[in-house]
C-alpha positions in Angstrom: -15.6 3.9 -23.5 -12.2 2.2 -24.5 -10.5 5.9 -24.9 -12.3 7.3 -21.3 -10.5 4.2 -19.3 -7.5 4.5 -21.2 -7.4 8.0 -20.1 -8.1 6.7 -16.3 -5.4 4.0 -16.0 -2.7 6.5 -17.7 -3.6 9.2 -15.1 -3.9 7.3 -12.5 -0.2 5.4 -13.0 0.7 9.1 -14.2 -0.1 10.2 -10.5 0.8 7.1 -8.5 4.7 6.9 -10.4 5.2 10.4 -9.5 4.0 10.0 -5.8 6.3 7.5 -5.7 9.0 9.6 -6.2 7.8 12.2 -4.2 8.1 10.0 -1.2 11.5 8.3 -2.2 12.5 12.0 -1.4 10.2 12.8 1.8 12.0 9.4 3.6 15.6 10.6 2.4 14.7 14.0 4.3 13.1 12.2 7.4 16.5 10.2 7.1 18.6 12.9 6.6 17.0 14.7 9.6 17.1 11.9 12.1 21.2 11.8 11.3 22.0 15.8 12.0 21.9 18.3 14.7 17.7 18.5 13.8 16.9 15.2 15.0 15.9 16.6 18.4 14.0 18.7 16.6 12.6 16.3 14.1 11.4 13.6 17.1 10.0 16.0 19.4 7.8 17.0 17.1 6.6 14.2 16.0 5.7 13.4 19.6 3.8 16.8 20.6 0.6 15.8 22.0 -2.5 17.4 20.3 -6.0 17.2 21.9 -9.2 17.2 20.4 -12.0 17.0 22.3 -16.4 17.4 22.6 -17.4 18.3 25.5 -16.3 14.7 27.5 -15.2 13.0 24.3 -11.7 13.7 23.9 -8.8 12.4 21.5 -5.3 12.8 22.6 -2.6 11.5 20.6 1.0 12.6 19.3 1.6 14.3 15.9 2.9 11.2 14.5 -0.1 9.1 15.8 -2.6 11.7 13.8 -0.5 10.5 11.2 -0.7 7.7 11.7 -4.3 6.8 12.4 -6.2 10.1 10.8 -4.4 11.2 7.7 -3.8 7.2 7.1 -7.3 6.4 7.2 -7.9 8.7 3.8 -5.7 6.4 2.1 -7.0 3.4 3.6 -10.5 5.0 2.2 -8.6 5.7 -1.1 -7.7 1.7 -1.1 -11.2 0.4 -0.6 -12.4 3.0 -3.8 -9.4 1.2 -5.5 -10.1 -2.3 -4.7 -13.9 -1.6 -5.4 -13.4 -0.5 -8.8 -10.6 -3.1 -9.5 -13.1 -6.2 -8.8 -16.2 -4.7 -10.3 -14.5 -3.2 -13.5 -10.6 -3.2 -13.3 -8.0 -6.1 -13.2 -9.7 -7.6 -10.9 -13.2 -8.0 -12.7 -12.7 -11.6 -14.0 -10.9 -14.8 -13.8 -9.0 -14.3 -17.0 -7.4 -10.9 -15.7 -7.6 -11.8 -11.8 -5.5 -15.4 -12.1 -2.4 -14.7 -12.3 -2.5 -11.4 -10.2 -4.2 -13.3 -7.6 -2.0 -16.4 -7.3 1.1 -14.1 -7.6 0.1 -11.8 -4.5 -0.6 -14.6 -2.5 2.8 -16.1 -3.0 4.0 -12.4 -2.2 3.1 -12.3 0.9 2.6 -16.1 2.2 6.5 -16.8 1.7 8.3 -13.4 3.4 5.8 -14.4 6.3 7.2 -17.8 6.6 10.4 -16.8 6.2 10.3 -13.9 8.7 8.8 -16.4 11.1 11.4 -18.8 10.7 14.0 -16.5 11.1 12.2 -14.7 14.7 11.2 -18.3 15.8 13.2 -17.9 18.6 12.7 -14.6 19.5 9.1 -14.3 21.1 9.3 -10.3 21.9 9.5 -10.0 17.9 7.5 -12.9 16.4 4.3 -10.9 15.7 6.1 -8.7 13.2 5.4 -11.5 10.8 3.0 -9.9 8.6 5.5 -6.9 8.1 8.1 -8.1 4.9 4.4 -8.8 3.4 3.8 -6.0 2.0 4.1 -3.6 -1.3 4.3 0.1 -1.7 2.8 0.7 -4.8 3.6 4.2 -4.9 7.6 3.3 -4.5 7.2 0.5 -6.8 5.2 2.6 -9.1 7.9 5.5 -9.3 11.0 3.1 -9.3 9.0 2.0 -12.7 8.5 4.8 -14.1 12.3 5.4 -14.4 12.4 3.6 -17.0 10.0 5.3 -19.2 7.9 4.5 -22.1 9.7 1.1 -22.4 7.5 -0.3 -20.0 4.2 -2.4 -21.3 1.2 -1.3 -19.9 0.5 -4.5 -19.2 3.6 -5.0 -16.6 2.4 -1.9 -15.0 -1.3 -3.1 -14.9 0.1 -6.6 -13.5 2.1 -4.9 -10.5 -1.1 -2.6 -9.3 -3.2 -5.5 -9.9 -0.6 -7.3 -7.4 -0.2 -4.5 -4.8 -4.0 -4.3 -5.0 -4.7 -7.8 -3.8 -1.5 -7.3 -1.4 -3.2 -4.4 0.2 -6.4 -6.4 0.2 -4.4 -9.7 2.8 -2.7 -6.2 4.6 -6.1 -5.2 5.5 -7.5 -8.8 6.3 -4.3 -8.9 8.8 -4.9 -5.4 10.9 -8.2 -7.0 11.2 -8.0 -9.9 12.3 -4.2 -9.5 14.1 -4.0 -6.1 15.1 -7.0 -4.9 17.0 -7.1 -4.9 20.4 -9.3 -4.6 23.4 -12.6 -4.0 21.9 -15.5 -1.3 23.0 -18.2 -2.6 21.9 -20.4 0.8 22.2 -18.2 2.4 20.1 -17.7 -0.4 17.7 -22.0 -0.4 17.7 -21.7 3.5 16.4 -19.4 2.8 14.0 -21.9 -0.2 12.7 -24.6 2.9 12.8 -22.7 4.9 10.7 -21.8 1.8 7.9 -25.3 1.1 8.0 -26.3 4.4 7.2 -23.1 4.4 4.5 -25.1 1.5 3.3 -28.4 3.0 2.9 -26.9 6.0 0.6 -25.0 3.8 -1.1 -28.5 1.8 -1.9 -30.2 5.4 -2.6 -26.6 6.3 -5.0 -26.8 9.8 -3.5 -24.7 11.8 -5.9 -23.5 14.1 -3.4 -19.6 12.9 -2.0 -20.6 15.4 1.5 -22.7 12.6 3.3 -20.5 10.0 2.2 -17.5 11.9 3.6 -19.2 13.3 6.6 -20.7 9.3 7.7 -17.1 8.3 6.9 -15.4 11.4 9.3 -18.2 10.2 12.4 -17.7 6.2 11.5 -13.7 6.9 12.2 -13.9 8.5 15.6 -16.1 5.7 16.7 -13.9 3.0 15.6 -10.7 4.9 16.7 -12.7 4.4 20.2 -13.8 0.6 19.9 -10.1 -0.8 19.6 -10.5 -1.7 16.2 -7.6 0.1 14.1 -9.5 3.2 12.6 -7.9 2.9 9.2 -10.5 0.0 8.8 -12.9 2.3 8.4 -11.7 4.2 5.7 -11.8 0.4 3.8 -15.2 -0.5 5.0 -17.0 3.0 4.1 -15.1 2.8 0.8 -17.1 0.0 0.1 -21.0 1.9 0.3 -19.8 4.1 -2.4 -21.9 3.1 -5.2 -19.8 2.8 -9.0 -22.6 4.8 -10.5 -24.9 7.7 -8.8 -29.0 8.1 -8.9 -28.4 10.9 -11.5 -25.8 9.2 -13.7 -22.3 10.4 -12.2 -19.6 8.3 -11.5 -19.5 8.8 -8.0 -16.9 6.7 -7.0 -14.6 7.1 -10.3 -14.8 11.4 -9.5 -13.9 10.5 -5.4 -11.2 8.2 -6.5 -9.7 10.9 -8.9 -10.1 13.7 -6.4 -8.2 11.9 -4.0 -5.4 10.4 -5.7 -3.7 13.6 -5.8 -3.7 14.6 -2.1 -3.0 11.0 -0.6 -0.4 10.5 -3.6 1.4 14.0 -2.8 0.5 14.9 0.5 -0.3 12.4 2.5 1.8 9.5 1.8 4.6 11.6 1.7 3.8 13.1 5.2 3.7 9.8 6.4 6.9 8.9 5.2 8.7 11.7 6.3 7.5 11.1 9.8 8.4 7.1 9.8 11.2 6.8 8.1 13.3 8.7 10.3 15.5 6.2 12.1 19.2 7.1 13.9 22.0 5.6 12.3 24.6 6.9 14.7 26.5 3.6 16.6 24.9 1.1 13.6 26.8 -1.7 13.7 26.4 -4.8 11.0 25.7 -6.5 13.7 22.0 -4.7 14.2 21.3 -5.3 10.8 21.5 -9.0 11.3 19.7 -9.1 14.7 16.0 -11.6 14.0 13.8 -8.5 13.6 15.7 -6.5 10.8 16.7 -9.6 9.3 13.7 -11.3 9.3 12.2 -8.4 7.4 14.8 -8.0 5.5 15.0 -11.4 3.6 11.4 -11.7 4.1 11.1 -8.7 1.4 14.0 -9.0 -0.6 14.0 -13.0 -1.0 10.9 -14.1 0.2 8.6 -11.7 -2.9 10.9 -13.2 -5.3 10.5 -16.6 -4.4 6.8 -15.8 -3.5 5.6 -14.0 -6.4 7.7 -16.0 -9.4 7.3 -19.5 -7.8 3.4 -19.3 -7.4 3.3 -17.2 -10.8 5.3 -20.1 -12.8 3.1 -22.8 -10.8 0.2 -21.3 -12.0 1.3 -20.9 -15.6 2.5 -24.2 -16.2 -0.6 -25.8 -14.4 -3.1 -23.8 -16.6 -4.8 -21.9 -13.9 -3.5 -18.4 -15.5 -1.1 -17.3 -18.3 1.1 -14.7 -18.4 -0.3 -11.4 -20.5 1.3 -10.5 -24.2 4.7 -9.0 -23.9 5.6 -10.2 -20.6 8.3 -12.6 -19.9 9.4 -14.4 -16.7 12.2 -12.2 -16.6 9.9 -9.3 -16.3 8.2 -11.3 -13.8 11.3 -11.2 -11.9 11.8 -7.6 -12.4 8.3 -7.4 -10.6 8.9 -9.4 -7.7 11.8 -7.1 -6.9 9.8 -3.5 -7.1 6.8 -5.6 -4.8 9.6 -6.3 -2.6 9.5 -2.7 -2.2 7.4 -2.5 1.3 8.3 0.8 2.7 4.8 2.5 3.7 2.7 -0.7 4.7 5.5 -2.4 6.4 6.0 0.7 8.6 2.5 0.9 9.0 2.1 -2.8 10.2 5.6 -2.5 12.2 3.9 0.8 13.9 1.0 -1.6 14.8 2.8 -4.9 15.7 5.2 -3.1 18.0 5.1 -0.3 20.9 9.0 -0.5 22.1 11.0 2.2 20.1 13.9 0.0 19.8 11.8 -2.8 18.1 10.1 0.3 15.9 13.5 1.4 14.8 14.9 -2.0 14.2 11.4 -2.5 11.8 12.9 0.9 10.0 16.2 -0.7 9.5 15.1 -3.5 7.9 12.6 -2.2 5.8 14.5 0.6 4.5 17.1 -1.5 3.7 14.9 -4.5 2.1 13.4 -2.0 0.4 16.1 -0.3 -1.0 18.2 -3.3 -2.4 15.4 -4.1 -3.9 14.2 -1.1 -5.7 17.7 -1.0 -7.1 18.2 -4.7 -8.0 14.7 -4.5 -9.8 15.6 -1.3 -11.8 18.8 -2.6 -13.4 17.4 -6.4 -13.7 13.6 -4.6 -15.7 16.5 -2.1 -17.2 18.1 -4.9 -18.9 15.0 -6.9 -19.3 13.2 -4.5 -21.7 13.5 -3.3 -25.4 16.4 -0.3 -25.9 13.6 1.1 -28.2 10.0 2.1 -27.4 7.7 -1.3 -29.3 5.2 -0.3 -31.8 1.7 -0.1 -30.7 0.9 -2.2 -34.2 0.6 -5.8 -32.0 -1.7 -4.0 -28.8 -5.1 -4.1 -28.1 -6.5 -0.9 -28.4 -6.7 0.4 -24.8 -3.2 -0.8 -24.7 -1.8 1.4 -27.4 -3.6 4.2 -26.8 -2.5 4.5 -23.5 1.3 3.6 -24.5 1.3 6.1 -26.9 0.4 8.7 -24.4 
């Protein structure tokens, strides 16, 4: 049992570390792109109109909204299998392993808020970006991590997913409750149908993914109607897959697997290449110091740090959690810098909280560059942090070696 989720947390930071780099390179070509004689090119894609439609039910939306809102939803669907399997048996499965994870995240993305708010106070056509420098790209954070190679302790890497997890948990909470808007409340009643009948086979534990995936295809058009973001129901459908199948299978451990691969490879880096593209021609410091960029900005670069190590240390010294074998504060630190990494979510969120181009590009500017001070600050701080040597597995628990080993 100890050897088979061993083998699960290895493959799955195996797969999520090279992702990351993967899309390090898919947002350097959308950037790349956007700056040359392609960009024309490279936009007006992006906003060619596609139409599918059923007899009178039609959806018509640009390339990058399918994006956007379809190929999205699989990894919002990929996130609720994750957060699922983290709570029941993961990181996330008791107070012990939860605590400081927990406590942590919620620094993370409680003080970039406030500092993003404090810096747009005055500036009411950008305020409800807010909930933008909140987020972490585990994949980016997971890749910039992996640069540094076997030195890392599994247990830093298991602290930062179990981090971005609970991040990706408030990120959902926040399109929820912040960015829906006019709700249809016939189409938000089929969607209901459709959970509730997600619920049913999850109560059966049908063994076959098909219903599962076909409920889940039907449940998105309806929400993608009602005004609710449709990536919700990716989260929400996640949620009726049962841990363990009528005839034994792990049902949601083989979905989880068979995804990771396609939204780790494919479809994160689609998204990136088309969001990341952002015209630097006439940039100015100036625009990189306007409220929005800056906000975002700080909010990531200053406000995970103070987030993330303040409420971590609070909790530490107060008893509430303690800080796992082999991992120091300066580690810590090193951590708060790759979570400041915010790159897909915060584009996500930024697509949501704003419909003007200019305030969409100004959200790239100040993510990418938040981002990427960050992923470099944390590599040479973690860099200098950890051993020069690989440590002997002698001291780890066993899960711990044997996946270090590997």
């Amino acid at each position: 049992m100890i050897d088979r989720v061993s083998t699960a947390l290895k493959d799955f930071l195996k797969q999520e570390s090279a992702g990351g780099i993967v899309l390090i390179v898919a947002a350097g070509l959308a950037l790349l792109i956007a700056n040359s004689p392609l960009a024309d090119a490279y936009f007006g894609t992006l906003s060619t109109k596609l139409n599918v439609s059923f007899g009178d039910f039609a959806i018509n939306k640009s390339l990058l909204l399918w994006i956007n809102d379809g190929l999205m939803a699989i990894f919002f669907f990929l996130i609720g299998l994750e957060v699922k399997r983290e709570i029941l048996t993961g990181q996330l499965s008791s107070w012990d392993k939860a605590s400081l994870p927990l406590v942590a995240a919620v620094g993370g993305m409680a003080i970039p808020a406030l500092i993003y708010v404090g810096i747009n106070w005055n500036s009411p056509e950008s305020i409800s970006g807010w909930a933008i420098p909140a987020a972490t790209d585990i994949a980016f954070a997971l890749g910039i991590l992996s640069l540094l190679g076997p030195r890392v302790p599994v247990a830093m890497k298991a602290l930062l997913l179990a981090i971005a997890v609970i991040d990706d948990i408030g990120a959902i909470t926040v399109i929820a409750l912040f960015y829906t808007g006019e709700i249809k409340l016939d189409m938000l009643g089929g969607g209901a149908a459709m959970l509730a009948l997600l619920f049913v086979l999850g109560r059966l534990k049908i063994s076959s993914s098909i219903p599962y995936v076909l409920l889940t295809v039907i449940m998105w058009v309806f929400v993608l109607k009602s005004g609710v973001h449709a990536t919700l129901a990716g989260v929400t459908a996640a949620m009726m897959v049962p841990v363990v199948a009528r005839d034994g299978s792990k049902l949601l451990e083989h979905m989880e697997h068979g995804l990771h691969k396609w939204v780790a490879f494919v479809i994160i880096p689609i998204f990136g290449f088309a969001n990341a593209g952002v015209s630097l021609f006439g940039l100015s410091p100036a625009d990189l110091l306007q409220p929005l960029p800056l906000g975002i900005a700080l909010g990531l670069l200053i406000g995970k740090q103070v987030g993330i190590v303040g409420f971590a240390w609070v909790a530490v010294k107060a008893g509430f959690a303690r800080l796992p074998e082999g991992v120091s504060w300066r580690k810590i630190h090193g951590l708060s810098l790759l979570a400041a990494i915010g790159f897909t979510m915060s584009l996500f969120i930024g697509n949501l909280a704003f419909v003007d181009p200019a305030l969409i590009d100004a959200v790239k500017l100040g993510v990418l560059s938040g981002s990427l001070v960050a992923a470099f600050a944390g590599y040479f701080l973690l860099k200098s942090a950890l051993p020069d040597e690989v440590p002997s597995n002698d001291h780890l628990p066993k899960e711990e070696a044997a996946v270090q080993s590997a």
